[in-house]
C-alpha positions in Angstrom: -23.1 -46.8 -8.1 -23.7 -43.6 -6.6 -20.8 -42.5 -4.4 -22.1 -39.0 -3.0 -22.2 -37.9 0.6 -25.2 -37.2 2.5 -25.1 -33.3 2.9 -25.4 -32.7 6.5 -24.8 -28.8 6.6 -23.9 -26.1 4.7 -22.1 -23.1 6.2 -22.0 -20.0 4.4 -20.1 -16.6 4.4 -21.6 -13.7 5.2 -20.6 -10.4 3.5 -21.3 -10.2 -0.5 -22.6 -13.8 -0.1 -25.7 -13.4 2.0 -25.6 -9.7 2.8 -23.7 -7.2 0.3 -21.3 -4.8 2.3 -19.8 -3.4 -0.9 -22.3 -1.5 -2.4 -19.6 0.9 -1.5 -15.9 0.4 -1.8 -14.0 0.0 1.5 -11.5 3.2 1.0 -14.5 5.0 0.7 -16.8 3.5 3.6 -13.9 3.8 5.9 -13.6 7.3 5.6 -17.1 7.9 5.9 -16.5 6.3 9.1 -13.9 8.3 10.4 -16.3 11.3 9.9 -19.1 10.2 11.2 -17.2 9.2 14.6 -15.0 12.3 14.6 -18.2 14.1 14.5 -19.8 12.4 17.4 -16.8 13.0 19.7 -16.9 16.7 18.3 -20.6 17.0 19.2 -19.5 15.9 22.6 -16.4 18.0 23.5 -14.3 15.1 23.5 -11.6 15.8 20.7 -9.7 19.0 19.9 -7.4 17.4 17.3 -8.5 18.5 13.4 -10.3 15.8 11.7 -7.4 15.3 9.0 -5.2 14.5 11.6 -8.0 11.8 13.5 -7.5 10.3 9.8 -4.1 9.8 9.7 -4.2 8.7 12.9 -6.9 6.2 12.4 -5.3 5.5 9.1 -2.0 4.8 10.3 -3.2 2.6 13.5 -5.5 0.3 10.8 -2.8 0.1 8.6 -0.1 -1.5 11.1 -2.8 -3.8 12.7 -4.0 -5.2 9.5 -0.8 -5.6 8.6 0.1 -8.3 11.8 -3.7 -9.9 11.7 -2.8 -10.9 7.9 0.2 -12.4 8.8 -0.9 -14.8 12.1 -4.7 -14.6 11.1 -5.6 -13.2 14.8 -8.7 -11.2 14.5 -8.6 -7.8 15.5 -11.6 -6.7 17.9 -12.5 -2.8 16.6 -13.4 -2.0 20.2 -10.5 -3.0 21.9 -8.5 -1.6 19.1 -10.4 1.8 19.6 -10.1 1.6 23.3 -6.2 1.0 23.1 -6.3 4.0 20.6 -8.3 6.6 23.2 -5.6 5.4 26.0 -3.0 6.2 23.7 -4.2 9.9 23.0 -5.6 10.3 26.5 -8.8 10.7 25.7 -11.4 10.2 28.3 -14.6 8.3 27.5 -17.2 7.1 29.6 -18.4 3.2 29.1 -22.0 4.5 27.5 -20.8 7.3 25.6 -17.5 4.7 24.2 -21.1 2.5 23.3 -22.5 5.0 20.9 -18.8 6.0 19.6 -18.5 2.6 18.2 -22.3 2.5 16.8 -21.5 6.1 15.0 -17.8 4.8 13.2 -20.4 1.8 12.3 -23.2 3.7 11.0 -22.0 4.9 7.5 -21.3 0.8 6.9 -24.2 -0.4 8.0 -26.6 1.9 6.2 -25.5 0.9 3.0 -25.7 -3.1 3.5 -28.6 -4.8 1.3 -29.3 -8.3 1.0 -28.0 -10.4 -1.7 -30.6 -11.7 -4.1 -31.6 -15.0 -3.5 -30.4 -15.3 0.1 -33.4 -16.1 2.0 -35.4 -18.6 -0.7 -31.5 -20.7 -0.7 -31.5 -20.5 3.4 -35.8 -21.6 3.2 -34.9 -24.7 0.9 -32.1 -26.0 2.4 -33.8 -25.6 5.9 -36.8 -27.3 4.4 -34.5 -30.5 3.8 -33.3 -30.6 7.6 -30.1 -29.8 6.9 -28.2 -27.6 9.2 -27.2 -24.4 8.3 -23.9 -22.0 9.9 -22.4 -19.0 9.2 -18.6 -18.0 9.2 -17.4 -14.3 8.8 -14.5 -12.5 8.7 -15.2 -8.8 10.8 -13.7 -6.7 13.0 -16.8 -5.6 14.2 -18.9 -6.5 17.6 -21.2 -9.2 16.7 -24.0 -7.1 18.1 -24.1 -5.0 14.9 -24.2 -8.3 12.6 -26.8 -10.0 14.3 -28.7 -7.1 14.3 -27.9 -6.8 10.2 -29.1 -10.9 10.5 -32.7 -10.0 11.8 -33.1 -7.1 9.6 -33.1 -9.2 6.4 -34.7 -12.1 7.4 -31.7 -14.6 7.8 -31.1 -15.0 11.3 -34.2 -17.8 12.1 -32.4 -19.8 9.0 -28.7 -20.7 11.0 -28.1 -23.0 13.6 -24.3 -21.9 14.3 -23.0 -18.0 13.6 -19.2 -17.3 14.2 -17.9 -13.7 13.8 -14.0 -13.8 13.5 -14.2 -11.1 16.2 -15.0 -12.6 18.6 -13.7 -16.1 17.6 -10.4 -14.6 18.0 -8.9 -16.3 14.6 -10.5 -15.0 10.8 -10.7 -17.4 8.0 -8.5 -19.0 6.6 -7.4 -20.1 10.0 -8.3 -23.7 10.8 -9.8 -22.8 13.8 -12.6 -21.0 13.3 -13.7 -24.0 10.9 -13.4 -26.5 13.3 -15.5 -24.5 15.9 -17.9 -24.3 12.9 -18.1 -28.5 12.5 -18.3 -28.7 16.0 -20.8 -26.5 17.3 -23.0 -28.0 14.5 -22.0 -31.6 15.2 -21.1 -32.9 11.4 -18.2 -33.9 9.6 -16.5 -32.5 7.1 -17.1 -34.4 4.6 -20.9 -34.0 4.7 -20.2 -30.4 4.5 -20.2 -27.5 2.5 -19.1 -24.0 2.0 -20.3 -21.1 0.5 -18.1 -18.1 -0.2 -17.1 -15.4 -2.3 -13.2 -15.3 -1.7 -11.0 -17.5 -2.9 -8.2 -17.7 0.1 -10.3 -17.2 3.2 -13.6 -19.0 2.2 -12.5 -21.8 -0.6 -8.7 -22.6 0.8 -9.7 -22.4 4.4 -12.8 -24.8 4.2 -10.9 -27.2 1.4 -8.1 -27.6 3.8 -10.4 -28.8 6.7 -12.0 -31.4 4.1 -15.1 -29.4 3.4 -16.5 -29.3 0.1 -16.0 -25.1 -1.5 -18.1 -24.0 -3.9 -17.5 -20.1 -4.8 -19.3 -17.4 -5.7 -17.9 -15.4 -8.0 -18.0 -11.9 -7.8 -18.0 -9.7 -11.5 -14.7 -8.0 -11.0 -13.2 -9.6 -8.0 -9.7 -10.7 -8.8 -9.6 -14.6 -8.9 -6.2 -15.7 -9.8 -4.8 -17.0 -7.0 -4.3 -20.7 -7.4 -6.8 -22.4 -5.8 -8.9 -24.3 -7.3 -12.9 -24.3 -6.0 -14.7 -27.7 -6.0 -17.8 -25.8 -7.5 -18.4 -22.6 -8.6 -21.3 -20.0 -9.2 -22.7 -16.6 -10.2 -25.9 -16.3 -8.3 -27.6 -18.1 -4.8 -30.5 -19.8 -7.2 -27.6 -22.2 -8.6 -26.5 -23.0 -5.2 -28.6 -25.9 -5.0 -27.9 -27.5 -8.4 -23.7 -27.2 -7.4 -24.6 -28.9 -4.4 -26.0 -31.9 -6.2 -23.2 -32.4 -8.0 -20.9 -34.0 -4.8 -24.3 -34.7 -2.3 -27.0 -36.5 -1.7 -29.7 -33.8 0.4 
């Protein structure tokens, strides 16, 4: 007797499961960032401060924020963030020019993004059996800049639902941003599946709203926390042999 579900959707991650953001480490990217923004407000006679100070102030600032979003899973919004920041120093920054701010911090991350084999043939077959495809990620940044990212490699036509945590308001593993998920697609859990790369966020946070988490395992990632994926792994092109294991599709 066979006693799988019909798969209904799959919802994905985003970064290093679709699209690798990586390809650099974050220590470094984020100080990239910092010079590439502290630049652009040099270049336009809006900061006097040295730049190893704009660090350690940026530093500092991500470093307490981070710290409260971890604990009560509240996304922070980089813009708003920023915005608070400038108020803070009394800086003064028109609406456009605050625009192209954000878009330089961004640039240094963005340039370095590629797309992670596999992604687009796994989004093409599973879209070719009608079943419905979302998106769930974890960023601080504006979802202009992802969807963007989306177009560029080809993904975007593929989902039916995208949530960015940022402007959600809650990042995984918050319940929340799950249930939106199920909802704006219109399927249960359990003819559901997810498709991530970390083991607290993406495989705890969809397991504990009754969806089916398969990992993807990452060479080098730390995976010893204890929980326990329902399928896991190494590249998109098994993705659809996991998925047989609990679905019909």
């Amino acid at each position: 007797m066979n006693n799988k579900q019909k798969l209904d959707a799959i919802i994905f991650d985003m970064g290093s499961t679709l699209i690798e953001f990586e390809n650099s480490s974050w220590e470094v990217l984020n100080k990239l960032c910092a010079k590439n923004s502290y630049e652009f407000l040099k270049k336009k006679n809006l900061i006097e401060i040295d730049y190893k100070i704009w660090l350690f102030l940026l530093e500092s600032g991500f470093e307490k924020v981070f710290k409260d979003s971890d604990k009560n899973l509240k996304e922070i919004k980089f813009e708003d963030m920023m915005a608070s920041f400038f108020k803070r120093l009394k800086f003064e920054i028109s609406d456009g020019l605050y625009s192209n701010f954000l878009e330089a911090y961004y640039k240094p991350v963005t340039e370095q993004i590629t797309l992670v084999d596999g992604a687009v043939d796994v989004l093409r077959f599973f879209k070719g059996k009608k079943i419905k495809i979302g998106l769930i990620s974890n960023t601080i940044f504006s979802e202009r800049f992802h969807l963007d990212e989306l177009k560029r490699f080809g993904i975007f036509p593929f989902l039916d639902v995208f949530l960015f945590s940022s402007e959600v308001g809650y990042k995984k593993p918050h319940p929340e941003i799950f249930k939106l998920c199920l909802k704006k697609l219109n399927v249960k859990p359990k003819n559901s599946a997810f498709l991530g790369d970390r083991l607290v966020e993406d495989i705890g946070g969809a397991q504990n709203m009754g969806i089916k988490a398969i990992l993807l395992a990452k060479k080098g990632r730390d995976y010893s926390k204890p929980i326990v994926p329902d399928g896991k792994i190494e590249d998109l092109y098994q993705l659809e042999n996991e998925v047989l294991k609990f679905f019909e599709i």
